[in-house]
N, CA, C and O of each residue as an XYZ file, in Angstrom:
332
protein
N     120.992    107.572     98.377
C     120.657    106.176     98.175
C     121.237    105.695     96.852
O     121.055    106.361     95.833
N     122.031    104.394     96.832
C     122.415    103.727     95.528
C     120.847    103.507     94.850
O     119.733    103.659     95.352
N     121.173    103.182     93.816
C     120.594    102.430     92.655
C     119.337    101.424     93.322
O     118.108    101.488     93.342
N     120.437    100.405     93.884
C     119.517     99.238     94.505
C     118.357     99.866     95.825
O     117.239     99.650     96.292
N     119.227    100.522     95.938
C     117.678    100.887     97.468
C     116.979    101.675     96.721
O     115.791    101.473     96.969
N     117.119    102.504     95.899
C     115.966    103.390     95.275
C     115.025    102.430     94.379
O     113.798    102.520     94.347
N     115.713    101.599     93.737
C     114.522    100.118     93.092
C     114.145     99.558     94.130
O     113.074     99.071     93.768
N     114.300     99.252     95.310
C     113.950     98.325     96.196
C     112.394     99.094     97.050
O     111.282     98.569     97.109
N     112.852    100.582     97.680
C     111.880    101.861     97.757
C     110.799    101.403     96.566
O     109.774    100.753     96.772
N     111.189    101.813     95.489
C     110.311    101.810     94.086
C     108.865    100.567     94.295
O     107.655    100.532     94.070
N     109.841     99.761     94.808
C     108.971     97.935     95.183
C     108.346     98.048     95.494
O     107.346     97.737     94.847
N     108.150     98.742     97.121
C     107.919     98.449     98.044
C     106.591     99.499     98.089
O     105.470     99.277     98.547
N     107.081    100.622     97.501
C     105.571    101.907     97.306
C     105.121    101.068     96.333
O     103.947    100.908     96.666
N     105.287    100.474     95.411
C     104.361     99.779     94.367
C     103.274     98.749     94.889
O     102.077     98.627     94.632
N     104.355     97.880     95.923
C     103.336     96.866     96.648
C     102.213     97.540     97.803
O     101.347     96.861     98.354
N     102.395     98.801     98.007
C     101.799     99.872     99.238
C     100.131     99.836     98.416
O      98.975     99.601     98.767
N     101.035    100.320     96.819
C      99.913    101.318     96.474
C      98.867     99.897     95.963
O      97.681    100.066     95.678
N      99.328     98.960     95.931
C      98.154     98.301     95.094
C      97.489     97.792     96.037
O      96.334     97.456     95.776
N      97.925     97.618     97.182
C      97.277     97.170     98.699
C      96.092     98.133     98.608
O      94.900     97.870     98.452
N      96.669     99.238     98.734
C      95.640    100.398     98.932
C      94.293    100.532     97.629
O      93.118    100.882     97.741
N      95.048    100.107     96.496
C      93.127    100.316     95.099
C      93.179     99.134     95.403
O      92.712     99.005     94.271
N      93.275     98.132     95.785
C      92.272     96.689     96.206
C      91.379     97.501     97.420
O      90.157     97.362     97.470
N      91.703     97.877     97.845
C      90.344     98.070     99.154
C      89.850     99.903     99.252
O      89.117    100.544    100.006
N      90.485    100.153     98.364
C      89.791    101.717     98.010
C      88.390    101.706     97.634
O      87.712    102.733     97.675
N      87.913    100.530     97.252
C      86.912    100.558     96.700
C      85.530    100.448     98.077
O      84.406    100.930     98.221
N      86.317     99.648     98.765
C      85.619     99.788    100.161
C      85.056    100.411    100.790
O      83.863    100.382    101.092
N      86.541    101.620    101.311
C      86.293    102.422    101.381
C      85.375    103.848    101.180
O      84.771    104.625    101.919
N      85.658    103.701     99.653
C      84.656    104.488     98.984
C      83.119    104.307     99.235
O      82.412    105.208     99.687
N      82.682    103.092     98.909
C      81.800    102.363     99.299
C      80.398    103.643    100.583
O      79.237    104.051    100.555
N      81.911    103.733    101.660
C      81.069    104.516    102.462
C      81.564    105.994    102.780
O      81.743    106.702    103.771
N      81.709    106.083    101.130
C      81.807    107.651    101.343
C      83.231    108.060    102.015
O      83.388    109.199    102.454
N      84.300    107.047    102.078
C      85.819    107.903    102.444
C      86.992    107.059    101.486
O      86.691    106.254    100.605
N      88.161    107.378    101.810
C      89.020    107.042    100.710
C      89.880    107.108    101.384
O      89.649    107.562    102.504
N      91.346    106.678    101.035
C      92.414    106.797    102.229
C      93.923    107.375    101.240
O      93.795    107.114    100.044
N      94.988    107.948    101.531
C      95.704    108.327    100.818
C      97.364    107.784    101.360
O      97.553    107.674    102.572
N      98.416    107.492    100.451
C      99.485    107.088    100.774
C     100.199    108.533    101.292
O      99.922    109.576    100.700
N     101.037    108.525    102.315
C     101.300    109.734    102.898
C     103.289    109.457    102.649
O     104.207    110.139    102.192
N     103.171    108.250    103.180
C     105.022    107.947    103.026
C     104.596    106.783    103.125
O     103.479    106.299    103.304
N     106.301    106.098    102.896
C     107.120    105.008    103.302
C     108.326    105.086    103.601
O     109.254    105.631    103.003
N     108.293    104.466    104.645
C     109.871    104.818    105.574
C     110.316    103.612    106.045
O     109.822    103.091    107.045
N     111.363    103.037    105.302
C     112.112    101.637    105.923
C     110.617    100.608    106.121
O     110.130    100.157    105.084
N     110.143    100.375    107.064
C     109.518     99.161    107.178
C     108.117     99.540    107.555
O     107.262     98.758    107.972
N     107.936    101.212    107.305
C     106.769    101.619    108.341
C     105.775    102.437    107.295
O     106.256    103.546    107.062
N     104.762    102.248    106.731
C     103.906    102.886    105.915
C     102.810    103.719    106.844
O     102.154    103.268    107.782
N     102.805    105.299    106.213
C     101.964    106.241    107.007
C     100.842    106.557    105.872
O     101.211    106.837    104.731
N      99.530    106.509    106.198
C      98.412    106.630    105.253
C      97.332    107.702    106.306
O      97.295    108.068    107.481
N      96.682    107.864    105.262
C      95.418    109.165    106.034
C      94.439    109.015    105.094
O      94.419    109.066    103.864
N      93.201    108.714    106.408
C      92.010    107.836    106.117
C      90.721    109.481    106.065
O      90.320    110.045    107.083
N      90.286    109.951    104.394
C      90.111    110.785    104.208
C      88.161    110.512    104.130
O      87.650    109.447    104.477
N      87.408    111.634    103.645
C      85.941    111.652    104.120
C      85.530    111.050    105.132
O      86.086    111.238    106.214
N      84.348    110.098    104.987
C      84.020    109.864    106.260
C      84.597    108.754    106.968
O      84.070    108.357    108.008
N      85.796    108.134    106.426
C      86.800    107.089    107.344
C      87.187    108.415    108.543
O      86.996    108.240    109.747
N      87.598    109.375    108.127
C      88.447    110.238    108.582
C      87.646    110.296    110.460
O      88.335    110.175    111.473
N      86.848    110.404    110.462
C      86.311    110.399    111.470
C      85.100    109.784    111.758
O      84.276    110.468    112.364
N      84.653    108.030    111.296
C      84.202    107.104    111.271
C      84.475    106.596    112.857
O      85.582    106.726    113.381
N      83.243    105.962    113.593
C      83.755    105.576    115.031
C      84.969    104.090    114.963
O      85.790    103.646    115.766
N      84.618    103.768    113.842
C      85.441    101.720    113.507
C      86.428    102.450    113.138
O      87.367    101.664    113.012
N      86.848    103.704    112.838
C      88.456    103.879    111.508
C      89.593    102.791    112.414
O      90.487    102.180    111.829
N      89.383    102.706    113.761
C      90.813    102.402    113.989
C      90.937    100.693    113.579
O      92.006    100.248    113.161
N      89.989    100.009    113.713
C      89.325     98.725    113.023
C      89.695     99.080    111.813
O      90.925     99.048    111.764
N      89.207     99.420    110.758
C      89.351     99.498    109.372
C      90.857     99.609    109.056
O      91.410     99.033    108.119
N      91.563    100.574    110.119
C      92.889    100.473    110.199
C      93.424     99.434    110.050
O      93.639     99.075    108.893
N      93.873     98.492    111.278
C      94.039     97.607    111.599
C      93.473     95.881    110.917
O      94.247     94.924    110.877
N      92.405     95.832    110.571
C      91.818     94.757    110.340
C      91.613     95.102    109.078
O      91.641     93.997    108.536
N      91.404     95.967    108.139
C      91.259     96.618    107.116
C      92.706     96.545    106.338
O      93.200     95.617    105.698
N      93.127     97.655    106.581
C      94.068     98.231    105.963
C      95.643     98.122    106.019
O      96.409     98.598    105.181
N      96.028     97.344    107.262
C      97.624     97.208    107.843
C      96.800     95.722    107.247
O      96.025     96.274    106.466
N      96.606     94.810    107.170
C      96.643     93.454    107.215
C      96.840     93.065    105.233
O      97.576     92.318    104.588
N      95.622     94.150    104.844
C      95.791     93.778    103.475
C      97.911     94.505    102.671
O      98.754     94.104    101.868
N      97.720     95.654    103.595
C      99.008     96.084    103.237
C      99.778     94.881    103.392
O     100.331     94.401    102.402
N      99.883     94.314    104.574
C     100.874     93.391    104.749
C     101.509     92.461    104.319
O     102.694     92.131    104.338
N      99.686     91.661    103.526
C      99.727     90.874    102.593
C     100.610     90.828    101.216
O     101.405     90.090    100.634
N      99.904     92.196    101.056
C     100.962     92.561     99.516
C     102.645     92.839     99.732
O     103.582     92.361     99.092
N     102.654     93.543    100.579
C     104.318     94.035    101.181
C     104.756     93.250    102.245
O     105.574     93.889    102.906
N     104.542     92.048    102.724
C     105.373     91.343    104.287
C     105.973     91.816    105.114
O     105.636     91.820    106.297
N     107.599     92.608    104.372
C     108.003     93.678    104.782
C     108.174     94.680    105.453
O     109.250     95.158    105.814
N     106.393     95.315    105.798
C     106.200     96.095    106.626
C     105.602     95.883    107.517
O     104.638     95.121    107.598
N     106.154     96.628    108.463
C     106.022     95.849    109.845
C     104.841     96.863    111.081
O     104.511     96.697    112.255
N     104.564     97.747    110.175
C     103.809     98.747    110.864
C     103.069     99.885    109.677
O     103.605    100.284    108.643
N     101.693    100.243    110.192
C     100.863    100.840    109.573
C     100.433    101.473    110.653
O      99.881    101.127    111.697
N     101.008    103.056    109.920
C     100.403    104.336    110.847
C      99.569    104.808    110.500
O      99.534    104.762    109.270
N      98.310    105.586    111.164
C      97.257    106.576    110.722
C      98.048    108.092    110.888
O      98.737    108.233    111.898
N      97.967    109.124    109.998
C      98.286    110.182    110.249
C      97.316    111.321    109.799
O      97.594    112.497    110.036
């Protein structure tokens, strides 16, 4: 990777990660926490740890939670995986 895509990468995990401590706190809240796993081109993979991890709503919290606030901060990405 040039210069520019490795600053652009750099961006883009920056805008990931702050998505993610805005609503970590949430999370926590009930006892789980979630962790950045990658970023790949347009697609962010995260893993939803304590009791998100196997919470009956995680895929809600996913989705309505966690891909929406990501989105907000990053536009960019166009998909939020659970792994």
């Amino acid at each position: 990777m040039d210069n520019n895509t490795n600053q652009i990468q750099e961006e883009l995990v920056t805008k990931v990660m702050d998505a993610l401590e805005s609503i970590r706190p949430f999370l926590q809240k009930d006892g789980g926490d979630i962790e950045l796993v990658d970023v790949q081109e347009k697609k962010v993979f995260v893993k939803l740890l304590g009791s998100c991890s196997s919470c009956g709503i995680s895929s809600s919290t996913m989705k309505l939670g966690v891909e929406s606030t990501i989105k907000q901060h990053a536009p960019e990405i166009e998909e939020v995986i659970s792994v």
